[in-house]
C-alpha positions in Angstrom: 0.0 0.0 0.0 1.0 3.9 -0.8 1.4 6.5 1.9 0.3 9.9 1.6 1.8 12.5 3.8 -0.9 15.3 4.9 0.0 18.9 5.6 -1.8 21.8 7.0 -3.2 23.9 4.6 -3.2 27.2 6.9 -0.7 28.2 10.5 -2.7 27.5 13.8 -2.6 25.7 16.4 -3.2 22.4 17.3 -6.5 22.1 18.7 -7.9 18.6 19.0 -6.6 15.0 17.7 -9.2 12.7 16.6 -6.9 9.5 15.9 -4.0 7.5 16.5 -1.8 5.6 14.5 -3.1 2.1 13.8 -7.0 3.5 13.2 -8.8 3.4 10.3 -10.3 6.5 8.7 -12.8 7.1 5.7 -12.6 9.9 3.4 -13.5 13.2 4.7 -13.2 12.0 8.6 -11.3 14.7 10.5 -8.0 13.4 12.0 -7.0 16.6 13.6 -8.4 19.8 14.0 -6.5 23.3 14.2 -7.1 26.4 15.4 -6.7 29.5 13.7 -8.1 32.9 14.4 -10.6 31.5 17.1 -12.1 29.7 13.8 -11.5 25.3 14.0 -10.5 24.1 11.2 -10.2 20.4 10.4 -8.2 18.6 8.4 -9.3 15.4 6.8 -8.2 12.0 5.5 -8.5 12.3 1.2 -9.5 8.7 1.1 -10.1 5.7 3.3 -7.5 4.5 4.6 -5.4 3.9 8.1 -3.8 6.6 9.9 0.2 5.5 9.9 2.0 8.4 12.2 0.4 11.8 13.8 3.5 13.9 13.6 1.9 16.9 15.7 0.7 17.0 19.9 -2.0 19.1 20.7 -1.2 22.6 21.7 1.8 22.3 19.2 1.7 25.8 16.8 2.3 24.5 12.9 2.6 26.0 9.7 1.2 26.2 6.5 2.7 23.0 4.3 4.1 21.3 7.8 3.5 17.4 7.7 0.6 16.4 10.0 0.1 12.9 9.7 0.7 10.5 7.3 -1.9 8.0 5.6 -2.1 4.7 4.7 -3.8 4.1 1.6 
């Protein structure tokens, strides 16, 4: 199977993580949320799939185009 590496598409802050590595996800479930101008923002797996590493803790600050977890596919 392929991986796909997910990245943030705005700078925020970690706000809530919704999996771990080893779960399975479907397309459009949110693995992690940020937060970004007292607006949540979450960001989703593309495709089913399981979850391989979260590479972010919550409260961490991250930037546009940082990796944020990667997917199995």
């Amino acid at each position: 199977m392929a991986t796909k590496s997910i990245r943030c598409p705005i700078s925020g802050t970690v706000f809530q993580i919704h999996k771990a590595p080893g779960d399975s996800v479907v397309a459009k479930e949110a693995v992690v949320t940020l937060e970004c101008m007292k607006m949540e923002i979450p960001i989703e797996a593309p495709s089913t799939g399981r979850v391989v590493s979260i590479d972010v803790r919550e409260g961490d600050s991250v930037v546009k185009d940082q990796q944020v977890f990667v997917l199995e596919i």
